[in-house]
N, C-alpha and C positions, 0 to 999 in steps of 0.2 A: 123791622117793623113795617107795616104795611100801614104805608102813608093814605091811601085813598079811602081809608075806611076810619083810621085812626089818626085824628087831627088835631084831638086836644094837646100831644105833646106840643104843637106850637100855635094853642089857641084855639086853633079853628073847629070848625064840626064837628061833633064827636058822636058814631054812630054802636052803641056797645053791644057786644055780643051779648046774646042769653044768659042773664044767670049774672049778669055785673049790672050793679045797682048805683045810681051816683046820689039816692037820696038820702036824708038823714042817718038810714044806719045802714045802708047795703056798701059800703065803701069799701074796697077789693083793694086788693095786696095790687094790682096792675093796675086799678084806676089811681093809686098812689103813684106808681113808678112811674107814670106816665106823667103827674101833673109834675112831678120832682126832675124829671129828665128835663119837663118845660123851661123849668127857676131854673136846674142848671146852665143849660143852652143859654139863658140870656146874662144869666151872670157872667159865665165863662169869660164870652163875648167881651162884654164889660171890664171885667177884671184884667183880660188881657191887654183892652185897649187901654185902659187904662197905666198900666205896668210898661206898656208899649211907648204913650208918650211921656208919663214922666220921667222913664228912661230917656227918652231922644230930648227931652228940656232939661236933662240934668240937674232933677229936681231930686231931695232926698226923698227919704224910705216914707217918714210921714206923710207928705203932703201924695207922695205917689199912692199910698196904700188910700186915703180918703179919696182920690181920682178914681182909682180905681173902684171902690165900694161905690163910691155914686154911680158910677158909669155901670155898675153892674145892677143898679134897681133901676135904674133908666131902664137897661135895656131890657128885665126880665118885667119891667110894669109894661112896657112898648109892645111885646106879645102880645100880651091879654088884652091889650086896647086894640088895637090895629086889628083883631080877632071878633071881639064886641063890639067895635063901632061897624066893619064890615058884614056882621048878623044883625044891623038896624038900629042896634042902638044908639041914641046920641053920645054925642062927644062928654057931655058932664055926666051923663049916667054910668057912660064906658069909664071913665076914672075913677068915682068909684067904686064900680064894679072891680076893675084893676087892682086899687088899694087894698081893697076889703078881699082879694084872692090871692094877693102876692107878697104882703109884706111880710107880714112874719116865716113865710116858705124861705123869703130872700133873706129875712133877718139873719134865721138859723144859720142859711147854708153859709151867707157871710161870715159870720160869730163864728165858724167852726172851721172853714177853707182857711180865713186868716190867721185865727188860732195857731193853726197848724204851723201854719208860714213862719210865725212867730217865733216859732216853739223851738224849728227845726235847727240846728246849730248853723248856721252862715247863711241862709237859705233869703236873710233878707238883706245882706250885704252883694247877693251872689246877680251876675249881670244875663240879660237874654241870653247869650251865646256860652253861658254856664247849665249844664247837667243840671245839677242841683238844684237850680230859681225852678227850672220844668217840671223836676219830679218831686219837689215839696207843692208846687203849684197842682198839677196834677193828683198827688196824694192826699194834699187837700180839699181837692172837688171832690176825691172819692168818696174819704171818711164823712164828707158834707153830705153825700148823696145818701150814704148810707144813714146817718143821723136823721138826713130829712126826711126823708120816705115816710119813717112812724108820725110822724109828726102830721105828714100831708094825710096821712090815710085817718087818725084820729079828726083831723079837723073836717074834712071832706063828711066822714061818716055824722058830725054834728051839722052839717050843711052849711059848713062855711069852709074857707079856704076855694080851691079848683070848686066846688061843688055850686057856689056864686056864681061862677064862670057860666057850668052848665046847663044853668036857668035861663041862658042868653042862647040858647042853641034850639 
């Protein structure tokens, strides 16, 4: 993807080609994918830091998976702010700009990565240096990404969700 021109995947500027619409109904299969790539990147982020220290505090599955779920809407609201306060916004507008663009993108992808996790046989017993915790973890952002997408592109095309965002731009 061609970062200099396409900067909503992580907030920033976003300058759209011909023919992709970010208003109430022109909402595009890629202006989706793009806001979805967004929530994922900062989930990711999060969810692994998160997995990351409550593994190293040897801390159980519960308390690690809520670390990790917060650390991951930290960091997927952190985007969108750092993106919005950067294009002039203030700091309390930029939040909820942030809220109002990313929660239920992060709800979903979370409800649905963890799910997974959950679901997988040993997947939440299983430690970093286990196959298994990476490719349930992974398989879960996937299924997540894929879930989220329609979800981003319905809400965009109503002007909410990423479509918030790009009123700041």
């Amino acid at each position: 993807m061609d970062h200099s021109t396409h900067h909503s995947d992580t907030g920033h500027r976003h300058s759209a080609p011909a023919g992709e619409g970010h208003g109430h109904g022109g909402a595009t299969w890629a202006t989706a994918i793009r806001a979805t790539l967004h929530c994922l990147t900062g989930c990711a982020i999060g969810e692994v830091l998160g997995m990351v220290v409550g593994t190293a505090l040897m801390w159980g599955n519960a308390p690690t998976m809520v670390l990790a779920i917060a650390l991951a809407f930290v960091f997927g609201y952190s985007f969108t702010l750092f993106a919005v306060v950067r294009a002039g916004v203030s700091m309390r507008a930029a939040i909820k700009v942030a809220l109002t663009a990313d929660t239920v993108s992060i709800a979903v992808m979370e409800l649905v990565d963890n799910g997974i996790i959950a679901l997988v046989p040993g997947a939440l017993d299983a430690h970093l240096s286990d196959g298994l915790f990476w490719y349930a973890l992974l398989g879960g952002f996937a299924v997540a990404f894929v879930i989220t997408t329609p979800v981003n592109k319905w809400m965009i095309g109503r002007g909410k969700g990423h479509a918030v965002v790009h009123a700041h731009h």
